[in-house]
N, C-alpha and C positions, 0 to 999 in steps of 0.2 A: 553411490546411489543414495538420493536422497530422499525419506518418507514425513510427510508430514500429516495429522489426521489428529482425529479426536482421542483415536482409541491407542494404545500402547500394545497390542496382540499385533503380529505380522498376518497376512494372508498366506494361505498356502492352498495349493489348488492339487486337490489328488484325483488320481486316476483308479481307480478302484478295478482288480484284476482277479476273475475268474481264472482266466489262462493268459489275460493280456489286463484289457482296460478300456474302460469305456470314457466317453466324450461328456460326463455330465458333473464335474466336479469340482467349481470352485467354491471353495471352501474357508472359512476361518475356524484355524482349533482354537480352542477355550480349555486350556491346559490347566488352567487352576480350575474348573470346573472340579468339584466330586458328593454334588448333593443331588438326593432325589427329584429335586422341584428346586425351579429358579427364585433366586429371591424379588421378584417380581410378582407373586399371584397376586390374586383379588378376589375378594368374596366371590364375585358370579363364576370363577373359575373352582374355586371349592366347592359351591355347591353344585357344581355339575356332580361330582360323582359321592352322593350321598348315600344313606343306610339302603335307600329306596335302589337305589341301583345296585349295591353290591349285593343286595336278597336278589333280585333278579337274575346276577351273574349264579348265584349258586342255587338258583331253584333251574336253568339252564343245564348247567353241570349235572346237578339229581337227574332230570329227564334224560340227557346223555346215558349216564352213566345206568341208568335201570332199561333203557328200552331203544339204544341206537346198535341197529344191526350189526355192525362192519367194528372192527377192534379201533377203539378210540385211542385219540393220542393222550398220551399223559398228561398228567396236569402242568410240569414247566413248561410241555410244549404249547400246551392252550393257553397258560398266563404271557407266554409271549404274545402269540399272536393276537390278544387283548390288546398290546401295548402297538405291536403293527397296524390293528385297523385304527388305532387314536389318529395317527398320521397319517393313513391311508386317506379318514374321511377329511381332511382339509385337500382334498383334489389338487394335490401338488404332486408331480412326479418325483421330485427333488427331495421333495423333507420325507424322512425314512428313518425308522427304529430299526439299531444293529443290537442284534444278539451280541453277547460277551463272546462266543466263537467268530462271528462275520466281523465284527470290530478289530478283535483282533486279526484277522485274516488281510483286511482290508491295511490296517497299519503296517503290518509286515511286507507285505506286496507294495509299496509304496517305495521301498528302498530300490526296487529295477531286477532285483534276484528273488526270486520263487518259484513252488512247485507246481505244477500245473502241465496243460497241452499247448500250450504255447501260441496262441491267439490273442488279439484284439478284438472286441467287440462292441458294438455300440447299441443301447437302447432305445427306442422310438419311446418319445415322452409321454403321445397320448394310443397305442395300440400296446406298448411296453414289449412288442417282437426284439430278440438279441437275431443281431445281425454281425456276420465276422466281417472285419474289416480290413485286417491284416493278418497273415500265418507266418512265425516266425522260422525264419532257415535255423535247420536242423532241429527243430524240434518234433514233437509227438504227433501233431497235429499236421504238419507238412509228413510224415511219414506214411499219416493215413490216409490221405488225399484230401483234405479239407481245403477248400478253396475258399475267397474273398468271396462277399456275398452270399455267403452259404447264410441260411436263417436256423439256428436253436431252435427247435420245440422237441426235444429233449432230452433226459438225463437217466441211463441206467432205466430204461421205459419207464420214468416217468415223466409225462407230459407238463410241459412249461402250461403255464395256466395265470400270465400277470405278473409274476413273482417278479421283485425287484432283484436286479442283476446281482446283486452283493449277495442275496441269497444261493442263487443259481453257481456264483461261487465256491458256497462250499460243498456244494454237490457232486464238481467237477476236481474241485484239487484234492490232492491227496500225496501218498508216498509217494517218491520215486519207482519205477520198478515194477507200477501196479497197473492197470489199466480201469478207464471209464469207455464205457458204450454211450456215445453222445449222436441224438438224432437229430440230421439236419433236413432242411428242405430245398432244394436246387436250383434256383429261381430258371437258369440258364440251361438246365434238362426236362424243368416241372417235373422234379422226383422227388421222393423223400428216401433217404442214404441214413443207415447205420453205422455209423464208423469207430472200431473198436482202436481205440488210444492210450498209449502208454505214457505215461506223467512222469516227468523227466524233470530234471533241476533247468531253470531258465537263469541265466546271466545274460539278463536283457540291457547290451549296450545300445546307447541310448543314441550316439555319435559316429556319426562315419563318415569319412572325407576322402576327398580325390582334387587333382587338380585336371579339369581338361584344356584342352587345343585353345592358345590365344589367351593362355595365363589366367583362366579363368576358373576360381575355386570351387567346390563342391561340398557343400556340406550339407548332410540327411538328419535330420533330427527326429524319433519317432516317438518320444514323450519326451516330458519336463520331468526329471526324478534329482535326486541329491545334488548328484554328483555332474547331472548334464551342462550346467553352465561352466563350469572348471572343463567338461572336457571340449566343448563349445570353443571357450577361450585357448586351450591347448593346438586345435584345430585352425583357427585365426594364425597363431604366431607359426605355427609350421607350413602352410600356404602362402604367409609373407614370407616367409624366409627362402619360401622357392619362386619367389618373385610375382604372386598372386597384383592382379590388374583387377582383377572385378568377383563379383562373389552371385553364386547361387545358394538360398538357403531352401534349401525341402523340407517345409512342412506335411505335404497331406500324408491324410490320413494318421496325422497325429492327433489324438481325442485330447490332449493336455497332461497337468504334470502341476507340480510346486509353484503357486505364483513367484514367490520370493526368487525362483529360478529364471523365471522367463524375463521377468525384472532386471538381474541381472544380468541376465542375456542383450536385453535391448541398452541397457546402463552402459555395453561394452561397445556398441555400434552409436549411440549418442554423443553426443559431447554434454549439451543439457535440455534443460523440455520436459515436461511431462511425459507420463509414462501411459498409468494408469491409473482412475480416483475411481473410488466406491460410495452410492448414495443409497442411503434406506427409502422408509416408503414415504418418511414426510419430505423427502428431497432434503436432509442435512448429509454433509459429505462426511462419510466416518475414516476414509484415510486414501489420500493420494501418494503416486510415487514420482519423486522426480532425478532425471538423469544428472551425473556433477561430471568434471569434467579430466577424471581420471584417465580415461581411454576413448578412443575413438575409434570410428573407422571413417572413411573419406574417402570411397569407392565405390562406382553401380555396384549396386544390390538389385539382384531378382527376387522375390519370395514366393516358392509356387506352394498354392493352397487347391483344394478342394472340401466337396461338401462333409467331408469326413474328417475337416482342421477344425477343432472346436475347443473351445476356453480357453484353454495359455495362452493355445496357435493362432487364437481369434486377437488374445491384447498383443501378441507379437505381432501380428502384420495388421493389427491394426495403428497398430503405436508406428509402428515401419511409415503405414500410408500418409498418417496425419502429418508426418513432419517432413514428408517428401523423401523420407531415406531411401525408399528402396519401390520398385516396381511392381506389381501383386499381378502374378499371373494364375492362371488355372478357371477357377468356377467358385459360386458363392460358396462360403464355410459354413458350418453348421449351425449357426447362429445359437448357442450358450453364452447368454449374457445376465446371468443372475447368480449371487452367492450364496452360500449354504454355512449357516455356522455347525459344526461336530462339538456335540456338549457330551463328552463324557460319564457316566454317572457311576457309582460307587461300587455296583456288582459289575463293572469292568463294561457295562452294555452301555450305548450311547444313543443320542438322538442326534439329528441333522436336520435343521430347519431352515429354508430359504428366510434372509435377512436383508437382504440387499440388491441391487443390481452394482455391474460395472460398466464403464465407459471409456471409449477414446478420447485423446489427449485435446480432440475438437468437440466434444460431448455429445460422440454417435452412440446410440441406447443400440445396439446390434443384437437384442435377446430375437431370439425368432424372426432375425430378419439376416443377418450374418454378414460378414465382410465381402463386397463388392470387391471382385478384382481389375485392376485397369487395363487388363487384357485379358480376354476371354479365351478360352481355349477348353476342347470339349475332349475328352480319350474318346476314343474309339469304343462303341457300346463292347464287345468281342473281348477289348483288351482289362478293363472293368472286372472280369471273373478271373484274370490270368495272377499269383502268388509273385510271379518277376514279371515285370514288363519292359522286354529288348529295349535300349539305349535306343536304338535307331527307331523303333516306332514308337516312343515316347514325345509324344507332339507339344505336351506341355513341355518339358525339359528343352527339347528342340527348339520350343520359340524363343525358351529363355537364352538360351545360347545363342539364338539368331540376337535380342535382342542387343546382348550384349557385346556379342564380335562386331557389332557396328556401331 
């Protein structure tokens, strides 16, 4: 794989996990990042927060602190949430201030192995509703009856009120062994359900294959983590070697994962081609990726997506469409197409600020518009709330295999 670009930092596209992972994270770290302020300010940016304002933050506090009813939060908790509304008020969903706890929670969940109830969840960009998306087998969450679809508003009684997901986070993980009370809403009963969950260690394998009827392979992918393109490529070589003819690759309802991952991933289905390039806001390109021609594949490909395949899963099948590699079935994807650099800062807490967008390798801008699939195909409203859904009435998979048994 080859990268070419302004910048010398790789991308990396995380999935940020409560109990799973949600659909809004591509990402560039800035690992030498460790100062308080980028060396870019400017006078009108110092003077935003002068003597005049910090006597206001602390004649607030006084009034607080002498005459507010209800037991106030401490003062680290209220110096954070100073630093949350900075990025709140730029009306982006995406740019968000982590606590030194949610940063860290956040990079640890990141590797595919963590504590938690074992869900995926996605965020609504402008209502900010946590909506599950997937329940992981055998975990805490499939125990208690959590189903797909199910909406979060809330945690241990307290109500979800806007909070970025990463927050809601650490509300819900914890030890192993222990249980969270998380209240959901039912879309599919118009209930609201309690359901008390025990948090369990998650070894969320990322890959899973089968071969079916007419040599036709199987592979599940339901994030982008470390390790997913090695096991991606492991998956490949043992489907050919049991005489694989054509391939299905499943994405939905994957929210994303590592670019550098999904890169490789598509690097191993290319021969050469673009992949995927990143532009800022004045339109200068800060780093494309391109396929070399190490490995290939040279077989129909299906790729089935839905509205819940977003970031990685959106440069995979989109990078798949643009070069005619592979077939894109299901329903439009999520449409996540802008980047988020994570600057780390010196007391371990970081910020994340949208910097960029990204594009396919024909320079489709898919932010809030999402990968068109070349075959449409709808699930069943019924099958939509179901945790597994039967092989046999899986109509998207179905047509993939139709398409490709002929």
């Amino acid at each position: 794989m080859k990268k070419i670009g302004m910048l010398g930092l790789g991308l990396s596209l995380i999935a940020v996990l409560a109990s799973g992972c949600y659909p809004m994270r591509l990402v560039r770290r800035n690992s030498n990042s460790s100062q308080w302020v980028s060396n870019g300010s400017n006078d009108s940016d110092a003077s935003l927060y002068s003597q005049e304002v910090e006597d206001k933050v602390d004649v607030i506090n006084e009034l607080i602190d002498e005459n507010f009813y209800f037991e106030a939060s401490d003062d680290e908790e209220r110096e954070e949430y100073i630093y949350k509304g900075i990025l709140e008020s730029l009306d982006d969903p995406y740019s968000v201030y982590y606590t030194a706890e949610e940063y860290a929670e956040m990079m640890d969940t990141s590797t595919g192995s963590y504590e938690g109830i074992g869900v995926s969840i996605q965020q609504d960009a402008e209502t900010k509703s946590l909506t599950v998306i997937r329940v992981f087998q055998g975990s805490g969450a499939e125990s208690a009856g959590m189903l797909p679809k199910d909406m979060i508003i809330g945690v241990d009684g307290r109500e979800l009120n806007g909070e970025d997901v990463s927050e809601v986070v650490t509300w819900i993980k914890g030890e192993p062994g222990t249980t969270v009370d998380v209240t959901v809403y039912r879309p599919s009963t118009e209930e609201e359900l309690t359901l008390t969950i025990e948090r369990r260690k998650i070894d969320n394998s990322t890959v899973s294959y089968t071969m079916k009827d007419h040599q036709i392979g199987y592979i599940a992918v339901t994030d982008f983590y470390e390790k997913t393109a090695e096991q991606f490529s492991l998956a490949i070589q043992d489907l050919q070697s049991q005489g694989m003819q054509s391939l299905i690759i499943d994405l939905r309802n994957n929210p994303g994962g590592y670019v550098n991952v999904v890169v490789d991933m598509c690097d191993r289905i290319l021969s050469s081609g673009m992949i995927v390039y990143t532009e800022d806001k004045d339109g200068n390109i800060l780093e494309q990726f391109e396929a070399d021609a190490s490995e290939s594949l040279d077989i129909p490909i299906v790729v089935l997506v839905n509205g819940s395949s977003a970031s990685a899963s959106e440069i995979f099948a989109g990078c798949m469409k643009d070069h005619g590699a592979a077939t894109i079935v299901g329903t439009t994807t999520f449409g996540k197409g802008i980047v988020q650099q994570i600057m780390p800062l010196s007391d371990g807490s970081a910020v994340k600020l949208t910097i960029a967008k990204y594009f396919t390798p024909n320079g489709n801008d898919i932010h809030q518009k999402g990968i068109e699939p070349d075959v449409v195909v709808e699930l069943p409203e019924e099958l939509l709330y179901e945790p597994v859904i039967p092989e046999e009435q899986d109509v998207q998979l179905q047509k993939a295999l139709e398409l490709l048994s002929n």
